[in-house]
N, C-alpha and C positions, 0 to 999 in steps of 0.2 A: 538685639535692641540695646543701645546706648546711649546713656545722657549723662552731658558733663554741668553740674554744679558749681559756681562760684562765688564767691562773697564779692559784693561790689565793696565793703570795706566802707573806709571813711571818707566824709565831703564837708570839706572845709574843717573846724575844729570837733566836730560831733560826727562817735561812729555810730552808726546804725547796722542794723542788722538786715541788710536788702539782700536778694542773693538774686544771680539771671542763671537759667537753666538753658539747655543748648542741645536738644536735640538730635542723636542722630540722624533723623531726616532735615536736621539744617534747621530747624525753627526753633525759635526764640522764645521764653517764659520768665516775664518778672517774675518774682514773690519778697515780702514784706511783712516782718510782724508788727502788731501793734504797737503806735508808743507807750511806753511804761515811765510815767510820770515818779514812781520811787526810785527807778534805777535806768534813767532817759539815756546809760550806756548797754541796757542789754534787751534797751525796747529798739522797734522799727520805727519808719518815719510814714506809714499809714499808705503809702506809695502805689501797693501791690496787689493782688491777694496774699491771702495765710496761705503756706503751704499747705494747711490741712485741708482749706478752702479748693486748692488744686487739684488735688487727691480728690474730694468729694466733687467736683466738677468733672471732674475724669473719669469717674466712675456713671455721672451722668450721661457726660458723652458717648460711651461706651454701652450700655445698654439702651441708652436712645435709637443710637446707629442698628445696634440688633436690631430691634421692633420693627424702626421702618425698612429695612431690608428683611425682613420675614415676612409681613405684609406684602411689602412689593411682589417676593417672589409667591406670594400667595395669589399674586394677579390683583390686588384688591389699590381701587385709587386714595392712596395716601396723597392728602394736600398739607398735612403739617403734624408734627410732633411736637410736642415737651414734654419735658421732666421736672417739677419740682421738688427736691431732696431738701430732709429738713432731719435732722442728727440730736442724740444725746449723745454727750460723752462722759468718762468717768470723774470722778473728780481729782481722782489723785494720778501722778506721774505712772508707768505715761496713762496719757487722757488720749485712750483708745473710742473710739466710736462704739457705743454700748447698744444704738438703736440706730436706723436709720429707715426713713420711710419715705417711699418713690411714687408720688403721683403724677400719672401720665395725661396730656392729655392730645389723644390724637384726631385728627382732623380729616375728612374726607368724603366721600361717594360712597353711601348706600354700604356702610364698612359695620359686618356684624359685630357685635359687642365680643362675643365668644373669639372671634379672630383676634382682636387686640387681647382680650387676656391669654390666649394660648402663646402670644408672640411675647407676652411679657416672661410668662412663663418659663419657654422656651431660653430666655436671653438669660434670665436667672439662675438654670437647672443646667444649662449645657454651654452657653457660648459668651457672655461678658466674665473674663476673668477679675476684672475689678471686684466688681459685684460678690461672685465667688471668693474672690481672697477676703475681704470685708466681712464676709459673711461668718465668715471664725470668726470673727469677735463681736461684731454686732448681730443684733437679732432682726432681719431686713424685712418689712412691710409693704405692700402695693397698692395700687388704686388706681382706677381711670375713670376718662371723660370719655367718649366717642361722643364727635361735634360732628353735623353735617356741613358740608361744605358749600 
């Protein structure tokens, strides 16, 4: 796996800090930091996501994707997933993710409760490496919904 990093640099007289990411399956990722009003040359122009926002998205995607393919192969009718991820971090450099807590909420047909937690489980002990890198440093939390469909 490879992904090339770039600064898109400056526009017009004001640099910002925007960067596009490039995938090696080809696809494309703005990111952006904040603008910083005391030093509006090593703030962003609000553009994007935060890369750290990426990271924490991608880590959603990534154990969502498990869930609903555990399920599936569990036979069991999934009609929707999500993940809401909500983060502490540290306060000082770097401002690692100190907590992060994943509530799921999945959606479908007569889908036992016990099925979705074992699938969370499952993503978090054996198969989202996100999740698992993360997890050195934050201490990772769960939850669900099962909604009928």
């Amino acid at each position: 796996m490879e992904c090339t990093v770039s600064w898109t640099g400056a526009t017009g007289t004001r640099s910002h800090m925007g960067f596009v990411a490039e995938t090696g399956s080809g696809h494309v990722l703005a990111m952006d930091g904040a603008p910083d009003a005391a030093k509006p040359e090593n703030g962003g122009a609000n553009m994007a996501p935060r890369p750290m926002e990426t990271l924490l998205a991608g880590t959603g995607g990534c154990t969502a994707y498990d869930v609903v393919l555990i399920l599936k192969r569990g036979r069991h009718d999934v009609r929707g997933c999500s993940v809401k991820l909500s983060t502490e971090r540290a306060e000082t450099d770097p401002k690692v993710f100190t907590k992060i807590h994943m509530h799921f909420t999945v959606t479908g047909k007569a889908i036992p409760p016990a099925a979705v937690e074992r699938a969370i489980a499952m993503s978090h002990d054996k198969y989202c490496s996100a999740s698992i890198m993360l997890g050195k440093t934050a201490e990772i939390t769960t939850g669900f919904d099962v909604l009928e469909a």
